[in-house]
PyMOL commands that place a pseudoatom at each C-alpha (Angstrom):
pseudoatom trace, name=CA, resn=UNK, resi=1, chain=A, elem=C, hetatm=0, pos=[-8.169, 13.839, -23.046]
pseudoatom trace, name=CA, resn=UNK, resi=2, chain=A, elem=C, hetatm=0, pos=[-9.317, 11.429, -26.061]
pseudoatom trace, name=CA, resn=UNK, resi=3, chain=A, elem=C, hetatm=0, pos=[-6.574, 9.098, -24.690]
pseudoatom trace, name=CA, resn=UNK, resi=4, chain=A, elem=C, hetatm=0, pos=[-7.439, 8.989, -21.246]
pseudoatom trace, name=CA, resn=UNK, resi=5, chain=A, elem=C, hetatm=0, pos=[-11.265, 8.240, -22.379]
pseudoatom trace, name=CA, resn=UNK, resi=6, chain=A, elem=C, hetatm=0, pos=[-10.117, 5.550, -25.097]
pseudoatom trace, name=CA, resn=UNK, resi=7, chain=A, elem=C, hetatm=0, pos=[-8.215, 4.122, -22.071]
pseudoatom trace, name=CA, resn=UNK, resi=8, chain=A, elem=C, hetatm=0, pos=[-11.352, 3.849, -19.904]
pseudoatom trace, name=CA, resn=UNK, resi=9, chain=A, elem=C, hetatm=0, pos=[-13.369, 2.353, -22.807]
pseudoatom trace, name=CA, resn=UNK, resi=10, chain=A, elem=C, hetatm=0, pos=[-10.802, -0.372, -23.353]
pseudoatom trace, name=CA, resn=UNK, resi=11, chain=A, elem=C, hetatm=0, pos=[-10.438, -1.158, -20.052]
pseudoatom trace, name=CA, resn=UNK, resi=12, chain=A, elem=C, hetatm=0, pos=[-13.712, -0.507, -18.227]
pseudoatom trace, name=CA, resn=UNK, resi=13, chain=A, elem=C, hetatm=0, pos=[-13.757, -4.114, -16.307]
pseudoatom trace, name=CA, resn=UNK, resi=14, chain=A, elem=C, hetatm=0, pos=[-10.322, -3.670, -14.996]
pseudoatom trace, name=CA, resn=UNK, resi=15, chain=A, elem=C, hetatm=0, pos=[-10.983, 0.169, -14.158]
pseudoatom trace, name=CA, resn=UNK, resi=16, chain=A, elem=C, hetatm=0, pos=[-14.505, -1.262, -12.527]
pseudoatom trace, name=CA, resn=UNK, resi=17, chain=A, elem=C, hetatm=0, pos=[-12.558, -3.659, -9.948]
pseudoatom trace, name=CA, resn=UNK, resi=18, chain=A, elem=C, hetatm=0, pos=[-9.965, -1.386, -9.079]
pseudoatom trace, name=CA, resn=UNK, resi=19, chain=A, elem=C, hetatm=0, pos=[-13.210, 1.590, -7.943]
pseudoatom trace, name=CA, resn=UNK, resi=20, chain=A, elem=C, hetatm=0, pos=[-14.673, -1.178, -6.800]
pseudoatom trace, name=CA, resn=UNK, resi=21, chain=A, elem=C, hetatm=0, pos=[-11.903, -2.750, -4.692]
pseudoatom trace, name=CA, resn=UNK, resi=22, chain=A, elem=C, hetatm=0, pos=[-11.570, 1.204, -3.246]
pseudoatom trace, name=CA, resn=UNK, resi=23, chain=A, elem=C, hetatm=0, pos=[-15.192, 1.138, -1.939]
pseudoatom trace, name=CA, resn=UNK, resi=24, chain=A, elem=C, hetatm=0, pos=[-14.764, -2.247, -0.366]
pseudoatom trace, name=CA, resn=UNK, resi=25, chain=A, elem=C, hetatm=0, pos=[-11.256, -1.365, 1.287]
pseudoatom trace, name=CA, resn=UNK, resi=26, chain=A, elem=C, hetatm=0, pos=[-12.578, 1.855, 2.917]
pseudoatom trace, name=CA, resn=UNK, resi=27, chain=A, elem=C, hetatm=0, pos=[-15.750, -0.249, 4.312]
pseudoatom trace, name=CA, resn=UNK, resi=28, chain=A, elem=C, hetatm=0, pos=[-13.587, -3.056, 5.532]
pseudoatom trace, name=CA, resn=UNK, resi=29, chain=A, elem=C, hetatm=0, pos=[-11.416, -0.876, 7.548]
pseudoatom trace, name=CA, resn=UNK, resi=30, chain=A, elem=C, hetatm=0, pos=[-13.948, 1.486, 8.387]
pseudoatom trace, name=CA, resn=UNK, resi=31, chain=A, elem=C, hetatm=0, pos=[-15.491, -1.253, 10.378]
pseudoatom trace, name=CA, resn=UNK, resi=32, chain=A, elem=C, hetatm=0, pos=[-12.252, -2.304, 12.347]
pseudoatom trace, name=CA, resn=UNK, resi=33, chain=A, elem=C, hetatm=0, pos=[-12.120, -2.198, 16.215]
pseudoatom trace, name=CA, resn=UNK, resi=34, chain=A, elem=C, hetatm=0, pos=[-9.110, 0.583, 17.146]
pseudoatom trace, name=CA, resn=UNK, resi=35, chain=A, elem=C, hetatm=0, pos=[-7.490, -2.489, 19.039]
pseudoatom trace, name=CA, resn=UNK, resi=36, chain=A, elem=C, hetatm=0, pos=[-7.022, -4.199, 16.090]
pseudoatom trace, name=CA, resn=UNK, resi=37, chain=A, elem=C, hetatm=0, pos=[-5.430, -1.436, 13.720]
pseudoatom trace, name=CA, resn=UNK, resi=38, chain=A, elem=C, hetatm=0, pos=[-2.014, -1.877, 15.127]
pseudoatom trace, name=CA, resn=UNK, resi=39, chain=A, elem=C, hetatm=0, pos=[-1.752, -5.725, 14.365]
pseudoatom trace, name=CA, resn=UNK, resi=40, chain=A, elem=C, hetatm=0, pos=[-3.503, -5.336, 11.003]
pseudoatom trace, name=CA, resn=UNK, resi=41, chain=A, elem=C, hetatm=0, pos=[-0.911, -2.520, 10.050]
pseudoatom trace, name=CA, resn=UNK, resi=42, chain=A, elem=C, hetatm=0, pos=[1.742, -5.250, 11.251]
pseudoatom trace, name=CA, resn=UNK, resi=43, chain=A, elem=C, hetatm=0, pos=[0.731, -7.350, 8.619]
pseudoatom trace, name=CA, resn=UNK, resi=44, chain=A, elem=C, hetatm=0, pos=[-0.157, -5.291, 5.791]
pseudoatom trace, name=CA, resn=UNK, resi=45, chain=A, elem=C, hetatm=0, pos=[4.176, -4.937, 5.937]
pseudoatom trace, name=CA, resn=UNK, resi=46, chain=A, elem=C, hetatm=0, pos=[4.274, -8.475, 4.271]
pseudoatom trace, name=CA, resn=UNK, resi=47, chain=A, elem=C, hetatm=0, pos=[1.910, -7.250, 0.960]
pseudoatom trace, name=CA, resn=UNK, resi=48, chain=A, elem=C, hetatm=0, pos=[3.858, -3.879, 1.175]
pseudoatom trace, name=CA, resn=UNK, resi=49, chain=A, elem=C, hetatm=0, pos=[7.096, -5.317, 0.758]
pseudoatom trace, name=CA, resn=UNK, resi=50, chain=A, elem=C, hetatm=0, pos=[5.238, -7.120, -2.564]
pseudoatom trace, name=CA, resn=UNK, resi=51, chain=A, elem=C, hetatm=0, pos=[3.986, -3.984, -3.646]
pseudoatom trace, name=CA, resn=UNK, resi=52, chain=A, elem=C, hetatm=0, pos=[7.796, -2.571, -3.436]
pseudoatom trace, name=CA, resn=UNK, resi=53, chain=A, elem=C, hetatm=0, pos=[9.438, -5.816, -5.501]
pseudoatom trace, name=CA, resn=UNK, resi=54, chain=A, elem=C, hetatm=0, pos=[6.607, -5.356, -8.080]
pseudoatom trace, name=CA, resn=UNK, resi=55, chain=A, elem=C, hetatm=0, pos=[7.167, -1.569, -8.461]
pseudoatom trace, name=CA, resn=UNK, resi=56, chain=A, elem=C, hetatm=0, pos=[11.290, -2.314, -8.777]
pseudoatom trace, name=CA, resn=UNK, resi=57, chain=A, elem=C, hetatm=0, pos=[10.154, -5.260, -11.733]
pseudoatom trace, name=CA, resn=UNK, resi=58, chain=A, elem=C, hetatm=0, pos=[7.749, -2.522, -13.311]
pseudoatom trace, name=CA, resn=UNK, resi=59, chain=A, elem=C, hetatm=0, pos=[10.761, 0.042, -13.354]
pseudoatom trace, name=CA, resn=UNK, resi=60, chain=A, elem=C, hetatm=0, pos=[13.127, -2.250, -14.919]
pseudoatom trace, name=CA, resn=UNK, resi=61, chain=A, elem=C, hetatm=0, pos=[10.939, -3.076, -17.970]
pseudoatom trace, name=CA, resn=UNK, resi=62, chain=A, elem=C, hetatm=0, pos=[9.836, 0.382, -17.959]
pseudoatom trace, name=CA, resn=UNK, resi=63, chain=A, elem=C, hetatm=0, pos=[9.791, 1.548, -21.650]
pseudoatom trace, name=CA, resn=UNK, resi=64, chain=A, elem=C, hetatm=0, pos=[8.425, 5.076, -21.647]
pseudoatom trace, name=CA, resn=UNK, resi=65, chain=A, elem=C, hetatm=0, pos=[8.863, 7.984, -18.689]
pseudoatom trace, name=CA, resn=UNK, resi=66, chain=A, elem=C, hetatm=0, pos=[5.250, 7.633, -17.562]
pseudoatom trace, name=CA, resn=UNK, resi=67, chain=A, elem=C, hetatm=0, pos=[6.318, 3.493, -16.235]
pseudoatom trace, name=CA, resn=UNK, resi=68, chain=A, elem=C, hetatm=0, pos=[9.490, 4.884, -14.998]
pseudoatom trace, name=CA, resn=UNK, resi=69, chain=A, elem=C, hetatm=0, pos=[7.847, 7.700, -12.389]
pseudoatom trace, name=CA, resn=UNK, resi=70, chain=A, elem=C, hetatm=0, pos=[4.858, 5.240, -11.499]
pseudoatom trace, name=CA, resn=UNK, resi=71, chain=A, elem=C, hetatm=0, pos=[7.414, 2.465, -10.716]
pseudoatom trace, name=CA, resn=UNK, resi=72, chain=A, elem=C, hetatm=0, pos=[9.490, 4.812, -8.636]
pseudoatom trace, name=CA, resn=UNK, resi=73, chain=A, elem=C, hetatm=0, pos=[6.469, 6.359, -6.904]
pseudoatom trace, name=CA, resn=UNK, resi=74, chain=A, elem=C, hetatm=0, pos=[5.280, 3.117, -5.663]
pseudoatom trace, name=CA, resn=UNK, resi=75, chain=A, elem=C, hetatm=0, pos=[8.722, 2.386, -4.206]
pseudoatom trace, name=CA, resn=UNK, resi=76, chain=A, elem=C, hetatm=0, pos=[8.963, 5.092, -2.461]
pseudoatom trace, name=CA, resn=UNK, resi=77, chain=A, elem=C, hetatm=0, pos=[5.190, 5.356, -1.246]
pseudoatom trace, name=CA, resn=UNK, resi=78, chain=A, elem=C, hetatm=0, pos=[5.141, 1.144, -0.378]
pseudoatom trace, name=CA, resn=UNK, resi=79, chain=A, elem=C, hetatm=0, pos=[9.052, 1.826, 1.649]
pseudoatom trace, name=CA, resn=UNK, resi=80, chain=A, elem=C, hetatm=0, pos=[7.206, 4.568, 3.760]
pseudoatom trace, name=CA, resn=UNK, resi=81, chain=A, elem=C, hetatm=0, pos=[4.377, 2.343, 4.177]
pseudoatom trace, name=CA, resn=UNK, resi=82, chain=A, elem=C, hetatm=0, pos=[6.443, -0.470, 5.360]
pseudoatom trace, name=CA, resn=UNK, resi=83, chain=A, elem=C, hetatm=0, pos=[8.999, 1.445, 7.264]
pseudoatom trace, name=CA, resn=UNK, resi=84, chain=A, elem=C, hetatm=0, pos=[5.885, 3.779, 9.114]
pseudoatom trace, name=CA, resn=UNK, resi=85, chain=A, elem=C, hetatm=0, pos=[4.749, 0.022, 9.885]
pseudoatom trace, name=CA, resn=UNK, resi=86, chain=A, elem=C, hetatm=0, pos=[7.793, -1.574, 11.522]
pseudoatom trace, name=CA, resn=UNK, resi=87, chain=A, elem=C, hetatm=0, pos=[8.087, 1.719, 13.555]
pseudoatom trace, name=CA, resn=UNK, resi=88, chain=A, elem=C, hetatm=0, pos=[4.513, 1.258, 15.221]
pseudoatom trace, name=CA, resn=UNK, resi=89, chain=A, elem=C, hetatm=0, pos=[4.649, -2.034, 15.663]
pseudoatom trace, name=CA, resn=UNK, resi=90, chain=A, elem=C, hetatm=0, pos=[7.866, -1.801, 17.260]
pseudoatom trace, name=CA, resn=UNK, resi=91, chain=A, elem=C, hetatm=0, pos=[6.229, 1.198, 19.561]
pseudoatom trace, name=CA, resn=UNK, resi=92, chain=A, elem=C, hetatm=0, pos=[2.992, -1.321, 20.333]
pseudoatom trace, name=CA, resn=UNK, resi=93, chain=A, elem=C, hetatm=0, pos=[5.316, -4.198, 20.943]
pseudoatom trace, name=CA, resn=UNK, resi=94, chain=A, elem=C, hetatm=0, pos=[7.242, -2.109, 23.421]
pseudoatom trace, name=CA, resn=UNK, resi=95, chain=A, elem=C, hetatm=0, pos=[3.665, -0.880, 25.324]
pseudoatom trace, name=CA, resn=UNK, resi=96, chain=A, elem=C, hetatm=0, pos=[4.186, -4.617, 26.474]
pseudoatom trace, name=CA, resn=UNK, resi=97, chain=A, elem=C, hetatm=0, pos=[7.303, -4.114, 27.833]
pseudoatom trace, name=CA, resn=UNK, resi=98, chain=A, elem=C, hetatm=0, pos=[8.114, -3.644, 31.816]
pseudoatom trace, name=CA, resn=UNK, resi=99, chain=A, elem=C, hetatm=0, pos=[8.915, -0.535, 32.673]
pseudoatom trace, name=CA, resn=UNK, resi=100, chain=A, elem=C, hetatm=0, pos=[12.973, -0.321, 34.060]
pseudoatom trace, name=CA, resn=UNK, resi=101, chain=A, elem=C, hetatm=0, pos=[12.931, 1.390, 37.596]
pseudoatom trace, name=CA, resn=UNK, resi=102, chain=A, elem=C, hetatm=0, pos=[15.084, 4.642, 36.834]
for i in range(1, 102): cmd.bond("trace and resi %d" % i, "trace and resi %d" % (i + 1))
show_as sticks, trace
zoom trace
C-alpha cells in the first residue's frame, strides 16, 4: 500500500490528467447524437490499432511481470476494440445496401 501511495505522490500531475481525461471522455460522448456513434466508433479503429502497436512495444521492453500482463492486456482489450469496430461498421455499411429480391 506505501508503494501505491508513493506512486501517486510522485506522479500526481500525470495521475491528475489521466482522471481528468476520464471525466472529459464520458461528457464528450455522453453528449453524442445516436446517429453519430456508429461513424465515431469507425474511427476510433485508427487510434485503436495505435493503442495495440504501443502495447506490443511496451511488452517487448517489458522488464518485470507487472509490464508484461499490462502490455498483453491492452493487446488483447485494443484487438477486441478494433475487431468489435470493423464488425459494426461493416453491419452499418451494409444497412445501405439494396436489398436482393429472394
Amino acid at each position: 500500500m506505501e508503494a501505491i501511495l508513493e506512486f501517486f505522490f510522485t506522479y500526481r500531475e500525470a495521475v491528475f490528467i489521466v482522471i481528468l481525461s476520464i471525466f472529459l471522455g464520458v461528457e464528450v460522448i455522453a453528449n453524442v447524437p445516436a446517429v453519430l456513434h456508429t461513424p465515431l466508433m469507425s474511427g476510433a479503429n485508427a487510434i485503436h490499432g495505435v493503442v495495440i502497436i504501443g502495447a506490443i512495444i511496451v511488452m517487448g521492453h517489458a522488464d518485470n511481470v507487472l509490464a508484461l500482463i499490462l502490455g498483453f492486456l491492452a493487446v488483447v482489450l485494443g484487438t477486441l476494440n478494433v475487431v468489435g469496430g470493423f464488425v459494426v461498421t461493416d453491419r452499418m455499411l451494409d444497412m445501405f445496401n439494396k436489398k436482393r429480391n429472394k
